[in-house]
C-alpha positions in Angstrom: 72.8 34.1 92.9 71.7 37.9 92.6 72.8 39.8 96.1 70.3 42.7 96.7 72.0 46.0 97.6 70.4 47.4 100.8 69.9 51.2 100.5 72.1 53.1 103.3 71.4 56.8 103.8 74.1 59.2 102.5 74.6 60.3 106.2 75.0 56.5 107.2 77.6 56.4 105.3 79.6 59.3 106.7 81.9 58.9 109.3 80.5 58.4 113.1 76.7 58.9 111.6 75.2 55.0 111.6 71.8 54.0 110.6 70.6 55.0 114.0 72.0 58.7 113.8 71.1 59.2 110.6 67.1 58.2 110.7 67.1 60.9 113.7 68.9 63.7 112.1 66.5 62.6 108.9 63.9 63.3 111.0 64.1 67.0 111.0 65.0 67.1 107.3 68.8 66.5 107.0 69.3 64.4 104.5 72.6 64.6 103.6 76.5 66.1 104.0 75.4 69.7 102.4 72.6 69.9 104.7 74.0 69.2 107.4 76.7 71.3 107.1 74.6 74.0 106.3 72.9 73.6 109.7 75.8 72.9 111.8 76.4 70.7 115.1 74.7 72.8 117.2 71.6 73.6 115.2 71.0 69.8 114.3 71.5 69.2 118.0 68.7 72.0 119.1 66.5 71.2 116.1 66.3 66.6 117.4 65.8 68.3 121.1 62.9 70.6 119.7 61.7 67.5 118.1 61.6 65.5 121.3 64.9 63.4 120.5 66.8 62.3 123.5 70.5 62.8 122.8 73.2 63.7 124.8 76.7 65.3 123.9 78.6 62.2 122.1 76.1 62.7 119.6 77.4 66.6 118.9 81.0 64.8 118.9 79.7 62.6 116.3 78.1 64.5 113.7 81.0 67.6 114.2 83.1 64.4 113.5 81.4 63.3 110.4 81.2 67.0 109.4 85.3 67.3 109.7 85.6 63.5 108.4 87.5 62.5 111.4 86.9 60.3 114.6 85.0 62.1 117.7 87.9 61.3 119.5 90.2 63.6 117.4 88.4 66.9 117.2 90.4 69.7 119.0 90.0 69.4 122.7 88.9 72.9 122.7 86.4 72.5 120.1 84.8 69.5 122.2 84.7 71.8 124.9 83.4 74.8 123.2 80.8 72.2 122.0 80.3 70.6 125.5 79.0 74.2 127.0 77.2 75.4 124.1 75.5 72.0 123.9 74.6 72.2 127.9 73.0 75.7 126.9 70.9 73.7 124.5 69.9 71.6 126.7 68.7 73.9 129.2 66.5 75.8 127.2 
């Protein structure tokens, strides 16, 4: 019995990115770790506003999490809020 191999996005497969996260970020043409690096939290984040994306600051924890390879929950506590008001600022654009 043959077992198909469903195709997962390189940034489903990072860490805190699921299918879900990725397709958005793919939607502004990230489509992978270099990229997004290259972009950065916050300019992914302003880029899936622009594009009419509603997200909310857990998803600027996740992909700064996938970015340092770690659980949201363990980025510095003053990175998360450096990214919390800089995020807001987005926002309120």
């Amino acid at each position: 019995m043959k077992i198909s191999k469903e195709y997962v996005s390189p940034l489903a497969r990072m860490r805190n990115l699921g299918p879900k996260s990725a397709e958005l970020i793919e939607s502004i043409g990230i489509f992978d770790a270099k990229a997004l690096a290259n972009a950065g939290t916050l300019e992914v984040c302003h880029k899936l506003i622009l594009a009419g994306h509603v997200i909310s600051l857990n998803m600027a924890y996740a992909i700064q999490g996938a970015l340092m390879d770690c659980d949201w929950r363990r980025i510095p506590i003053e990175f998360r809020r450096y990214l919390a008001v800089e995020f807001k600022k987005i926002k309120s654009r």
